[in-house]
C-alpha positions in Angstrom: 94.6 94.6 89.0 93.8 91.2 90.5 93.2 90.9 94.4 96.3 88.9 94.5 98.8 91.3 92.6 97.4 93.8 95.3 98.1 91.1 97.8 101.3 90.1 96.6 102.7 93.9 96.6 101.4 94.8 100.0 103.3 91.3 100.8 106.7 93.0 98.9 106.2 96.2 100.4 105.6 95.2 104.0 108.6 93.0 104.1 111.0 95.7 103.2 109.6 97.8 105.9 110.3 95.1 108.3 113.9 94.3 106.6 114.7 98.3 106.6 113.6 98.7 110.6 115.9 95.4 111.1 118.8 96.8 109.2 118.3 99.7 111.5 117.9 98.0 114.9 121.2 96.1 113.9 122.6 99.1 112.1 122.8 96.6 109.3 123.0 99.4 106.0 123.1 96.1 103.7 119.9 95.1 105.1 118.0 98.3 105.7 119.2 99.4 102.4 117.5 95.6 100.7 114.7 96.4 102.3 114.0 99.9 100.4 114.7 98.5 97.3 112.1 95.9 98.2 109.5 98.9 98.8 111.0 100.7 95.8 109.8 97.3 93.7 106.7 97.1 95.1 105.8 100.5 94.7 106.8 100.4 90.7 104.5 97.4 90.2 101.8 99.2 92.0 102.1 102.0 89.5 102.3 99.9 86.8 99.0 97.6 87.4 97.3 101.3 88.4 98.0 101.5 84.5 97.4 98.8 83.4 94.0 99.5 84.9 93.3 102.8 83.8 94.1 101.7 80.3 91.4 98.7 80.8 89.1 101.5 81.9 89.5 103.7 79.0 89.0 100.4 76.6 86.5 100.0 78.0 85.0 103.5 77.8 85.6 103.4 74.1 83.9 100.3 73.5 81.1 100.9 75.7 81.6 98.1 78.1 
């Protein structure tokens, strides 16, 4: 996974923490409930580059780099 996909999903995840705890404070369900899909996203794109790294690692494993 490249430092910016890391970047980029910390980004995604850390703006819907901040859009769920306004949606709170303004008991706002549209907004607090955007805001956990937001972290839902960015949680599913963490697991997937996870994969896609284990599956480089294992490549890489069999081909002895």
């Amino acid at each position: 996974m490249g430092i910016g996909d890391k970047i980029g999903n910390q980004a995604e995840e850390l703006k819907g923490r901040a859009k769920e705890a306004a949606g709170a404070a303004a008991d706002d369900d549209d907004l607090k409930n955007e805001g956990k899909a937001d972290q839902a996203a960015a949680t599913v794109k963490k697991g997937v580059e996870n994969l896609k790294d284990k599956a480089g690692e294992v490549v890489d494993k069999i081909t002895g780099n």
